[in-house]
SERO-4910 file (N, C-alpha, C, O; in steps of 0.05 Angstrom, whole numbers):
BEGIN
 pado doro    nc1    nc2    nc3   cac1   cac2   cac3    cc1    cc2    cc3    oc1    oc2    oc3
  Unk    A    793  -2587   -523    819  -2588   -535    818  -2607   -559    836  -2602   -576
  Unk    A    804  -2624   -565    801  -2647   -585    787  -2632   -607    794  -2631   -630
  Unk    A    762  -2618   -595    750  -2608   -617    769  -2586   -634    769  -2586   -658
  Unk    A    785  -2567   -616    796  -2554   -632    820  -2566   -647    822  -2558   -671
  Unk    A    839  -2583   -637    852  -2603   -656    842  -2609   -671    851  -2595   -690
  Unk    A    827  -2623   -680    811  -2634   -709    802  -2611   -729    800  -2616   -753
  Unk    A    793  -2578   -714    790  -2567   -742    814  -2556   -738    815  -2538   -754
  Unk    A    838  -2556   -723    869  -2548   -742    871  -2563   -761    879  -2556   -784
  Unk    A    862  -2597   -752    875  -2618   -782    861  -2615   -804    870  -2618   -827
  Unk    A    832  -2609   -797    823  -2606   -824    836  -2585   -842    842  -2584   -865
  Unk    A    837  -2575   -826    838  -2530   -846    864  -2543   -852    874  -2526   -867
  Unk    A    882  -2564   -851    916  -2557   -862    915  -2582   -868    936  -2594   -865
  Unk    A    889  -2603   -880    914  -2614   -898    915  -2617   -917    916  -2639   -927
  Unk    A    917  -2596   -931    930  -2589   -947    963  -2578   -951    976  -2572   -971
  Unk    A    971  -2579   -920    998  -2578   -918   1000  -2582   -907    986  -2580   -887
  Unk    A   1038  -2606   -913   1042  -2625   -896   1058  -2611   -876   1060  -2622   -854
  Unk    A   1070  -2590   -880   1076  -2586   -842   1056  -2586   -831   1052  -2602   -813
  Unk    A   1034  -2567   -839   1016  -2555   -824   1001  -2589   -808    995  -2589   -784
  Unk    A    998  -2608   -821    986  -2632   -816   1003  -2644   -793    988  -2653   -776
  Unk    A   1026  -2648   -788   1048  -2654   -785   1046  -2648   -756   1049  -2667   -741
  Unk    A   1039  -2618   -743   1029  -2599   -731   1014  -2599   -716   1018  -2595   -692
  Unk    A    986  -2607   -732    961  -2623   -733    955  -2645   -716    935  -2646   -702
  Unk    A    970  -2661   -715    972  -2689   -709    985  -2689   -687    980  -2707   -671
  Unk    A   1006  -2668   -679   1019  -2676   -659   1007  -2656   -629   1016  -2656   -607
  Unk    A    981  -2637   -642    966  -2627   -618    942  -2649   -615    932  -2656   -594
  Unk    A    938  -2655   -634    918  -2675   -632    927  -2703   -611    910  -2715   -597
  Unk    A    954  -2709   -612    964  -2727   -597    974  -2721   -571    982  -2737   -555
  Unk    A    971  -2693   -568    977  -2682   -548    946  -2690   -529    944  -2706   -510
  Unk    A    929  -2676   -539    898  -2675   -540    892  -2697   -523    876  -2694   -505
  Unk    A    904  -2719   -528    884  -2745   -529    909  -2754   -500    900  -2768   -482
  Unk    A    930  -2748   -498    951  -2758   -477    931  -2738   -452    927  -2751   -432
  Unk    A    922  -2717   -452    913  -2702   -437    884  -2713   -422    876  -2711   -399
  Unk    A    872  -2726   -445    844  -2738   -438    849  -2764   -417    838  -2768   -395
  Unk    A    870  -2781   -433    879  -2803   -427    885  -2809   -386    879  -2825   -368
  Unk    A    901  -2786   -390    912  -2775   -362    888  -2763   -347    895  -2764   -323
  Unk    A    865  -2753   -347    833  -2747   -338    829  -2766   -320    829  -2767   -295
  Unk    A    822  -2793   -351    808  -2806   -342    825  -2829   -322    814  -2843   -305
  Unk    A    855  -2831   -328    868  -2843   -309    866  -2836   -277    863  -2849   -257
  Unk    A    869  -2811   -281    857  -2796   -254    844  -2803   -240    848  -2804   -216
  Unk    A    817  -2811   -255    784  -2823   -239    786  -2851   -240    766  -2864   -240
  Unk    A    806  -2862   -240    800  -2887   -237    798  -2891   -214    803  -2871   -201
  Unk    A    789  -2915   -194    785  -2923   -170    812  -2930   -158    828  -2945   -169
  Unk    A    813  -2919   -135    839  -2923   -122    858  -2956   -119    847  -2976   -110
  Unk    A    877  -2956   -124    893  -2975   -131    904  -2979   -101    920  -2961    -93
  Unk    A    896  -3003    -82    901  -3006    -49    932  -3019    -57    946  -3021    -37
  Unk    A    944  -3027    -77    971  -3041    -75    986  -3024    -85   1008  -3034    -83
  Unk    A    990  -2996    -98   1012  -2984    -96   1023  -2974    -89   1016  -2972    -66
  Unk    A   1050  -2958    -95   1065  -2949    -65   1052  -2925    -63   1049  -2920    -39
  Unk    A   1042  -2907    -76   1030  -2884    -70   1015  -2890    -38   1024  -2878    -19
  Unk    A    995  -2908    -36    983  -2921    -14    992  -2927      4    982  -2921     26
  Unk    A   1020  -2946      4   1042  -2954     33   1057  -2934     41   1079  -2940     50
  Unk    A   1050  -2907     38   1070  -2886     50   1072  -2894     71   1059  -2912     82
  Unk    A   1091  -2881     81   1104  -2869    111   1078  -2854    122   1066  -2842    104
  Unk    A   1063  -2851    154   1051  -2831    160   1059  -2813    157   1082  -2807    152
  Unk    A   1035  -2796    159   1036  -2769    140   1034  -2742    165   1017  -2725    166
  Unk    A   1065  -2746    190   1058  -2728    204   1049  -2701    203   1034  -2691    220
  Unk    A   1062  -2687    175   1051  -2657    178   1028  -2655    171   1017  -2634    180
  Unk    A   1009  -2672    153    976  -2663    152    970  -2669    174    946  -2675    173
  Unk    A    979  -2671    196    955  -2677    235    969  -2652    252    967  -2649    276
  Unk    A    987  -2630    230   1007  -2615    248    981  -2591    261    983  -2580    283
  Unk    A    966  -2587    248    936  -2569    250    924  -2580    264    924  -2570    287
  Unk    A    906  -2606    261    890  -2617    278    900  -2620    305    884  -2619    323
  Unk    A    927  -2624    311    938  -2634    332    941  -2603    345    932  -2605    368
  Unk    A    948  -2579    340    950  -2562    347    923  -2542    355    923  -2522    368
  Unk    A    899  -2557    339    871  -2549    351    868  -2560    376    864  -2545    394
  Unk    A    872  -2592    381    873  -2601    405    884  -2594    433    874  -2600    454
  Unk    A    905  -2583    429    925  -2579    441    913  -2552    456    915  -2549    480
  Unk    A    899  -2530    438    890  -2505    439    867  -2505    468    865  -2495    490
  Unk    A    853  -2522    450    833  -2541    467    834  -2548    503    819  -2549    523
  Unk    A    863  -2553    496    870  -2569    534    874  -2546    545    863  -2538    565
  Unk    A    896  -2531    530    906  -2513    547    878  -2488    558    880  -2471    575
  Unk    A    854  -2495    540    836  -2471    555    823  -2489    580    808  -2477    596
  Unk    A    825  -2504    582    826  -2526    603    836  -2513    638    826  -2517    660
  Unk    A    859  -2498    628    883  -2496    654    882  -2466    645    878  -2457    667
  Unk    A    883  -2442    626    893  -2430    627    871  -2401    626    856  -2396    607
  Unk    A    876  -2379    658    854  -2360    658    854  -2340    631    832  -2329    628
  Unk    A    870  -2335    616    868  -2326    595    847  -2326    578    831  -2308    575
  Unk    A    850  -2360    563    836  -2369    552    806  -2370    556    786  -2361    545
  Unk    A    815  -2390    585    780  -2387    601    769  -2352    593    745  -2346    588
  Unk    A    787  -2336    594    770  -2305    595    763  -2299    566    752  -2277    562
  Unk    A    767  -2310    551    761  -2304    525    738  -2331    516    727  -2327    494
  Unk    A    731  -2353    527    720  -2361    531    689  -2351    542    668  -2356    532
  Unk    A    692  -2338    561    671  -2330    579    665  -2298    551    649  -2293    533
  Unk    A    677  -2291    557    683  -2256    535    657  -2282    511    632  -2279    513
  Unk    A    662  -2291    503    652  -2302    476    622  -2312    481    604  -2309    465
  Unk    A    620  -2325    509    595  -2336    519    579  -2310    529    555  -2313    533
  Unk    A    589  -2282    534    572  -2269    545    558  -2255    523    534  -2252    522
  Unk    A    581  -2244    500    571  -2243    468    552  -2259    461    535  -2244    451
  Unk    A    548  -2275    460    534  -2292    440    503  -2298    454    483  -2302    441
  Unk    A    503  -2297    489    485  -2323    500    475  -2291    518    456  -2275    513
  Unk    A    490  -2289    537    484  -2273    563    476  -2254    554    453  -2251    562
  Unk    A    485  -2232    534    469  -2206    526    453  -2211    506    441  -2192    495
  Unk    A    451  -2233    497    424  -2232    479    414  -2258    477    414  -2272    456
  Unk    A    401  -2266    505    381  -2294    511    360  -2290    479    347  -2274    467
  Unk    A    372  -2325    480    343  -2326    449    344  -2352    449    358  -2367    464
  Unk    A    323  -2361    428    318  -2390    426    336  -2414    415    337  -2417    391
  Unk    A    349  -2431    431    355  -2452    411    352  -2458    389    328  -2457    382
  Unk    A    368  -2466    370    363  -2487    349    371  -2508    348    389  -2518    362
  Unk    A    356  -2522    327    366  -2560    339    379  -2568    301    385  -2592    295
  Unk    A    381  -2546    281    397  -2549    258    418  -2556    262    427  -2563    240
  Unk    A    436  -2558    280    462  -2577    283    467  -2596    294    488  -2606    301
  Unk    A    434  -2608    295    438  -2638    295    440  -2646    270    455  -2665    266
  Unk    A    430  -2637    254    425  -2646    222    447  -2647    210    458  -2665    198
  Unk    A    455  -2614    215    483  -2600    202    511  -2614    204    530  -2610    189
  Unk    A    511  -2623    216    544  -2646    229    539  -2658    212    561  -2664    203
  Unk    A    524  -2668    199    535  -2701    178    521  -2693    150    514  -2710    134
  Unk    A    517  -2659    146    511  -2658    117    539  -2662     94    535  -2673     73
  Unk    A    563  -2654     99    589  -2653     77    577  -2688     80    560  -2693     63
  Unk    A    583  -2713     99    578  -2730     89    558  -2746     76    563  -2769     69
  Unk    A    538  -2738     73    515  -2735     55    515  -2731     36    501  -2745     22
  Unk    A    528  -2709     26    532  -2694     -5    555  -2717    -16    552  -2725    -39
  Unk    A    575  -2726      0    585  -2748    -13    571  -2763    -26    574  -2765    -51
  Unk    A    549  -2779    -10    545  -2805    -26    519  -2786    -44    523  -2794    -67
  Unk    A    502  -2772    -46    493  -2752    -57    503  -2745    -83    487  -2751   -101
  Unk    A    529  -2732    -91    543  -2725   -108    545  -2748   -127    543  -2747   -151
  Unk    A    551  -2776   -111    565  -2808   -125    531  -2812   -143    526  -2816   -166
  Unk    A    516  -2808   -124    489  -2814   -140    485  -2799   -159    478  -2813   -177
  Unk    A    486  -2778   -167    484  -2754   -179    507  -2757   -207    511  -2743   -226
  Unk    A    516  -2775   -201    546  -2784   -227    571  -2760   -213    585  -2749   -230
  Unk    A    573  -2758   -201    596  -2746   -200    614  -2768   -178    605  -2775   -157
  Unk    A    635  -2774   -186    642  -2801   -178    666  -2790   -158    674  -2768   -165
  Unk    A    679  -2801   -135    693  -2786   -119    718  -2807   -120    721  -2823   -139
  Unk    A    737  -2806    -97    762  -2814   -101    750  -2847   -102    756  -2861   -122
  Unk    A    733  -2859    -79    733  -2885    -72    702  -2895    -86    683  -2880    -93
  Unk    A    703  -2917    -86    677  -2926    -90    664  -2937    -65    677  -2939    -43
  Unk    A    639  -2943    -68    617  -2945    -41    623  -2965    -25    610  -2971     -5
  Unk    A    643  -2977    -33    645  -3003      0    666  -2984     19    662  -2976     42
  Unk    A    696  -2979     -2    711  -2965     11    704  -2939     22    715  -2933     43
  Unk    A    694  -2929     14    693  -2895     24    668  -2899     49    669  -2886     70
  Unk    A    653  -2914     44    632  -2925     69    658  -2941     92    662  -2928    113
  Unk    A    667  -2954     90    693  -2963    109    706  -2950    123    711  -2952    147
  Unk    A    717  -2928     96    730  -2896    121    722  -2885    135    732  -2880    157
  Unk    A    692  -2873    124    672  -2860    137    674  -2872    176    681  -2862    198
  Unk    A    662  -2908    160    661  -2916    194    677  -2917    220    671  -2912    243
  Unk    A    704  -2929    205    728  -2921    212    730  -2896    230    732  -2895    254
  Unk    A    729  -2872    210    732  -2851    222    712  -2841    247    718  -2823    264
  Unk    A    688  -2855    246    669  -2844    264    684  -2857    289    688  -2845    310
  Unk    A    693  -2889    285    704  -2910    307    720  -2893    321    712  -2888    344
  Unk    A    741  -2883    314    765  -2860    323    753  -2834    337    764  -2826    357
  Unk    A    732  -2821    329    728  -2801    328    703  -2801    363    702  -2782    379
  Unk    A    687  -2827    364    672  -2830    385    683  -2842    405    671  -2842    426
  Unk    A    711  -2857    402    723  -2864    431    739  -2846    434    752  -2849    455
  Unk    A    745  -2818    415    766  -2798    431    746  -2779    453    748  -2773    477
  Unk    A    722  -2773    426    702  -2757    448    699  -2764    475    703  -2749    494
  Unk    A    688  -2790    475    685  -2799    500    695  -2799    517    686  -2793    539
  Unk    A    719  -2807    512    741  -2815    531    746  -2782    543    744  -2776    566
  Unk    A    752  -2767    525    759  -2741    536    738  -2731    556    743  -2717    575
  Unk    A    717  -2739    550    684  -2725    570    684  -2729    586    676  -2715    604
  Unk    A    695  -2760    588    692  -2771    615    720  -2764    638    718  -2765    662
  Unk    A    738  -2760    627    767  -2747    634    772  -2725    640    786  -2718    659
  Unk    A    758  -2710    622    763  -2679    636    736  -2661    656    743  -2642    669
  Unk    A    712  -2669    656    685  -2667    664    687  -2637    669    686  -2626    691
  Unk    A    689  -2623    638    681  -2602    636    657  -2590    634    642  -2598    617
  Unk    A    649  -2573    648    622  -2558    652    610  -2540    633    617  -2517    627
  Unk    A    589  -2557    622    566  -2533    593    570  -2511    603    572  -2508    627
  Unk    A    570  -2491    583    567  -2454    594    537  -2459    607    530  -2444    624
  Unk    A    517  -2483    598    490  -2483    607    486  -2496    633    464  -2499    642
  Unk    A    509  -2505    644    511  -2518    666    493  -2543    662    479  -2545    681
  Unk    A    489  -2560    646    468  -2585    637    484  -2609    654    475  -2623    672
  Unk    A    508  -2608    643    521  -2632    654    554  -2630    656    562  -2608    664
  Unk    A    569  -2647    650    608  -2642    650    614  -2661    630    627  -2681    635
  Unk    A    601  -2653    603    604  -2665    584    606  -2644    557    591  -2645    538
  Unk    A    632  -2623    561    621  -2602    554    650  -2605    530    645  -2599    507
  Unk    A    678  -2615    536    704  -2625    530    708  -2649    514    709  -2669    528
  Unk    A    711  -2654    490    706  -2627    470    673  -2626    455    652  -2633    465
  Unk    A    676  -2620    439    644  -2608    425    646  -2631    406    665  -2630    390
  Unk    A    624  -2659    406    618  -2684    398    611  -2674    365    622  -2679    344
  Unk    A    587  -2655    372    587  -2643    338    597  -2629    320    590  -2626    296
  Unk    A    617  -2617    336    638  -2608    316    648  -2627    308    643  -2633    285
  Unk    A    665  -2645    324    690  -2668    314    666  -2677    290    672  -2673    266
  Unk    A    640  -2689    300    632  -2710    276    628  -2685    248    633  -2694    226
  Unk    A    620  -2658    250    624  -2645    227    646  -2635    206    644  -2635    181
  Unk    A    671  -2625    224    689  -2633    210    702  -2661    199    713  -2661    177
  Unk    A    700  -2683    213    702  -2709    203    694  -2711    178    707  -2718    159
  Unk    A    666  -2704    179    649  -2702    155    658  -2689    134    655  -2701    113
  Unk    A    673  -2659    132    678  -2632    127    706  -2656    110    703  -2659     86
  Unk    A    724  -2667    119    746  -2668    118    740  -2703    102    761  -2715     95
  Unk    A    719  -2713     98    714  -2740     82    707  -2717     56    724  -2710     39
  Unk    A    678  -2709     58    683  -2693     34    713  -2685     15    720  -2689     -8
  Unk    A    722  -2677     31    746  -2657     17    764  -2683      9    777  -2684    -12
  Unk    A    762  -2705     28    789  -2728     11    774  -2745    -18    784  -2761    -34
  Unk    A    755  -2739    -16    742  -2756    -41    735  -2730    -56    726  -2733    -79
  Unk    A    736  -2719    -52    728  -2697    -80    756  -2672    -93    758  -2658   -113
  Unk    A    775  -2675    -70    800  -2659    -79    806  -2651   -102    807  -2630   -115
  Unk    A    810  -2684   -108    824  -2686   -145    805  -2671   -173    812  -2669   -196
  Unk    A    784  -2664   -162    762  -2659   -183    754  -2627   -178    750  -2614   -198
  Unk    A    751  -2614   -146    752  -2584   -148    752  -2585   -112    744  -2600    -95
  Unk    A    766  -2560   -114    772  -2552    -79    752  -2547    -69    748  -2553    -45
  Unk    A    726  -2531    -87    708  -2524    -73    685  -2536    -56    669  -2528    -39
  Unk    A    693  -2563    -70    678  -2594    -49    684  -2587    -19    666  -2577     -5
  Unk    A    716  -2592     -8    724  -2589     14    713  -2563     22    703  -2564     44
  Unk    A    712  -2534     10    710  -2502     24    686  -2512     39    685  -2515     63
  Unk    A    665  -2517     20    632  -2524     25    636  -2540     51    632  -2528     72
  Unk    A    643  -2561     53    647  -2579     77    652  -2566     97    639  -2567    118
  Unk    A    677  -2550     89    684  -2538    116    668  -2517    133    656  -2519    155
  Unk    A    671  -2498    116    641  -2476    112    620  -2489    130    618  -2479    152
  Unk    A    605  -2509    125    583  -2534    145    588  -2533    162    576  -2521    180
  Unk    A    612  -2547    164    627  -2552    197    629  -2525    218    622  -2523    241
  Unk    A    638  -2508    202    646  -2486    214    614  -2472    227    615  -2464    250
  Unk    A    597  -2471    217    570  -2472    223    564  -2486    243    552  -2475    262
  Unk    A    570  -2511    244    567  -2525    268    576  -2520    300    568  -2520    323
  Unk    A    598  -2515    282    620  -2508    311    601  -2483    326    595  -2484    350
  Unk    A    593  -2459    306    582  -2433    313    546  -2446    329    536  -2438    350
  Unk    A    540  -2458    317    511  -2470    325    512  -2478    350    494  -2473    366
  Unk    A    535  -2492    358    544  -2506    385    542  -2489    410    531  -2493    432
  Unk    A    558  -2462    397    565  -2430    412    539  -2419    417    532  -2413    440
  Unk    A    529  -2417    402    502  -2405    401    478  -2417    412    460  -2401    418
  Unk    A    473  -2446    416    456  -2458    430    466  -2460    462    453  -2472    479
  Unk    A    496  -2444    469    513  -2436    494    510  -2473    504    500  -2479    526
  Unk    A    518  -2489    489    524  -2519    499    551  -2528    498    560  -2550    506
  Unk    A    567  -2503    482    600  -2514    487    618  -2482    492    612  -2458    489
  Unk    A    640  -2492    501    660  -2461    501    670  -2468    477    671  -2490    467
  Unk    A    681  -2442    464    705  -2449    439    730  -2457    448    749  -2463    433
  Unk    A    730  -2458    467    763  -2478    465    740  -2510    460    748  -2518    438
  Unk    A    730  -2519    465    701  -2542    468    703  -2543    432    713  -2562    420
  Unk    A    695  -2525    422    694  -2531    387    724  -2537    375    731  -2558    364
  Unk    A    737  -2518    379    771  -2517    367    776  -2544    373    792  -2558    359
  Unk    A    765  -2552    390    784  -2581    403    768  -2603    377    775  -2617    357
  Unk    A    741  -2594    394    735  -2623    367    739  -2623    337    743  -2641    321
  Unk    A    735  -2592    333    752  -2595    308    764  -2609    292    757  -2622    272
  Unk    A    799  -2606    310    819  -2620    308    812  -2652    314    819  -2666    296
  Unk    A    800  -2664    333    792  -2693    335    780  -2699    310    793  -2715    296
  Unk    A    754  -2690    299    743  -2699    271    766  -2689    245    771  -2705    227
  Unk    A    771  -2676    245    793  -2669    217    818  -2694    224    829  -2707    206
  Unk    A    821  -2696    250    850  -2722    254    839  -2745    245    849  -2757    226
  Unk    A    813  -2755    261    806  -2788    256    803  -2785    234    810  -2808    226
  Unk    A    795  -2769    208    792  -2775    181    812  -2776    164    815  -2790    144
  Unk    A    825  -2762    174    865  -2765    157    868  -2793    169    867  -2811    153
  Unk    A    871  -2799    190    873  -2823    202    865  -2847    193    877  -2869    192
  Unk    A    838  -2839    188    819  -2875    167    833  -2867    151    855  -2873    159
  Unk    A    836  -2853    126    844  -2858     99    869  -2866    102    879  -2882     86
  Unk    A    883  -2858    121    922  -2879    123    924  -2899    141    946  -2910    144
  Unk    A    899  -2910    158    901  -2936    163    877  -2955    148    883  -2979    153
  Unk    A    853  -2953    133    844  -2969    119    864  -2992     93    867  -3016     91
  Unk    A    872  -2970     81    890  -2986     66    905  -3002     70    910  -3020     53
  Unk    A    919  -2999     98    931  -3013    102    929  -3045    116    947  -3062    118
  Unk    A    895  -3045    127    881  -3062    136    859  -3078    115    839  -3091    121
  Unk    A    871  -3071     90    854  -3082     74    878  -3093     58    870  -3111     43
  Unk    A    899  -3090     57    921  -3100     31    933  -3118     54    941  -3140     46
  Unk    A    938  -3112     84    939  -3134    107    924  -3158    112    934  -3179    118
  Unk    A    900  -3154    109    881  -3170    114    864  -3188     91    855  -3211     92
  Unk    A    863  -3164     67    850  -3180     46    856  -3174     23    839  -3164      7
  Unk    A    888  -3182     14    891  -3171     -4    889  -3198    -29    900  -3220    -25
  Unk    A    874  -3192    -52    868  -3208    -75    848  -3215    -62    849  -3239    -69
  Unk    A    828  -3213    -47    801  -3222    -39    783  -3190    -32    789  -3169    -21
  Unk    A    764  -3199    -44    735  -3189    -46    720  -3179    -14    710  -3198     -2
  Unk    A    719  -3157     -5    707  -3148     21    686  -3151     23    679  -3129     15
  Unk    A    662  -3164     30    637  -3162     28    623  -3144     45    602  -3130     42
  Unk    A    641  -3149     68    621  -3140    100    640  -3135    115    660  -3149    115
  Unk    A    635  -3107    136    652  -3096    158    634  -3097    182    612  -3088    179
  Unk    A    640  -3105    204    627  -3102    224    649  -3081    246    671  -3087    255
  Unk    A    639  -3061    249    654  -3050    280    638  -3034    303    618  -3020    301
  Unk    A    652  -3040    321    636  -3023    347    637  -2992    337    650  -2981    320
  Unk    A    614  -2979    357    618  -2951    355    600  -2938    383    576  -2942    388
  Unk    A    614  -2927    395    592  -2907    415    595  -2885    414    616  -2873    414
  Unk    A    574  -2876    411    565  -2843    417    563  -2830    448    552  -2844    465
  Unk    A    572  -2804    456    569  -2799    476    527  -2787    484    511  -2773    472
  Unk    A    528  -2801    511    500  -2799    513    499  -2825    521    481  -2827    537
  Unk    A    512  -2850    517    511  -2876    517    493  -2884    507    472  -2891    517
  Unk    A    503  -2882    477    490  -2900    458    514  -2914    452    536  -2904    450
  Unk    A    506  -2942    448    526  -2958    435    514  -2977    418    490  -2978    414
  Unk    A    531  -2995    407    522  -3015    381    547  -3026    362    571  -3025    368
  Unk    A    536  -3035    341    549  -3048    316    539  -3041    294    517  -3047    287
  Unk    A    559  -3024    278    555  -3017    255    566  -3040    235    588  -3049    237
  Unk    A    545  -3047    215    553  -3061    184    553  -3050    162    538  -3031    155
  Unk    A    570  -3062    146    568  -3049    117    578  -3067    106    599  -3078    111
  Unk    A    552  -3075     80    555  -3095     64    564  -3096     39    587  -3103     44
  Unk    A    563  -3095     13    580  -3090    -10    555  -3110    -29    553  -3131    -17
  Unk    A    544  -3111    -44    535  -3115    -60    540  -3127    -83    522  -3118    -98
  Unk    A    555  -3143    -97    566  -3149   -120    537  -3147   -146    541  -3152   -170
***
């Protein structure tokens, strides 16, 4: 748009409307750039854009995956379309595992910091968007758990009763749904890709016959929630806690189901 502004001004001025004209696409031009690069700036943790109100209708989906989730829990219906799906996929056509969705769950979050390296710069910079990330895994591994150990649902492979909900889905959509909040403002097709991954995952899960799909749908909704979730409670634990001061280092718990547990850090670099 700039370039073509400048040869309108040239070609007209020799007339002063035409200049007149000139000048005011040109000023148009430059309010448009202006507004770009305002865009990319790094997120501003003190304005009100940031202290919203929770944001119940973006969890109205995730919550209703969950929900989908329980009820195949209790209901022969479901269970039969469940089983209908496991005999499709596993029972009439025994084949070999794959172990690509171990990998596959945490590629959208990969291509994040990937992309940041690459110059393409996303909503947050690397302390914060590493913060959500963790955040979100924090939320996302005490729901799993807690649910596994609560409902002691049975693998279609009969392995164990840790089958409620599907651990690698939640962490792939989590993933699926960080992508998409740091790359929105710049093109949708960040988030499709993400999702697209996830959705892979969920199917990889099916196909290695280690979860039912009410088992995926559910975690789904758990990884797509804890990630809406970090991005509307970080902010607010950082303008609470440290606001006009410099974050260096986060320390938080995290367990994985399998009983792995630990302390995750993240340091900041000046």
């Amino acid at each position: 748009m700039q370039l073509i502004s400048k040869l309108i001004f040239t070609s007209v001025t020799t007339c002063s409307l035409c200049t007149v004209k000139a000048q005011y696409t040109d000023t148009a031009s430059l309010n448009n750039t202006n507004k770009i690069h305002e865009e990319r700036q790094p997120v501003n943790w003190n304005s009100t854009s940031v202290k919203k109100t929770f944001p119940y209708k973006s969890f109205v989906v995730p919550a209703a995956m969950i929900a989908y989730g329980f009820v195949t829990l209790r209901s022969d219906g479901l269970q039969d379309i469940n089983s209908e799906l496991k005999e499709e996929i596993w029972t009439e056509k025994p084949h070999d595992k794959m172990h690509i969705d171990n990998y596959l769950q945490l590629a959208p979050a990969v291509a994040v910091y990937g992309l940041n390296i690459a110059g393409i710069k996303g909503k947050n910079n690397l302390r914060d968007r590493s913060m959500i990330f963790l955040m979100s895994n924090v939320f996302l591994n005490a729901t799993v758990f807690s649910l596994k150990k609560t409902t002691h649902e049975t693998r279609p492979d009969g392995s164990d009763k840790l089958s409620f909900p599907s651990g690698h889905t939640a962490e792939a959509f989590a993933s699926a749904e960080f992508l998409r909040q740091e790359y929105k403002d710049i093109s949708p097709w960040y988030g499709i890709a993400g999702y697209a991954t996830a959705a892979a995952t969920g199917l990889l899960r099916m196909y290695n016959n280690k979860h039912w799909f009410g088992d995926i749908v559910a975690g789904a909704g758990v990884g797509i929630a804890s990630t809406k979730l970090a991005y509307w409670v970080y902010p607010k634990i950082k303008t609470m806690f440290f606001k006009n001061k410099p974050i260096n280092t986060m320390v938080m718990p995290y367990y994985q189901p399998g009983g792995t547990a630990g302390v995750s850090m993240v340091y900041h670099f000046h």
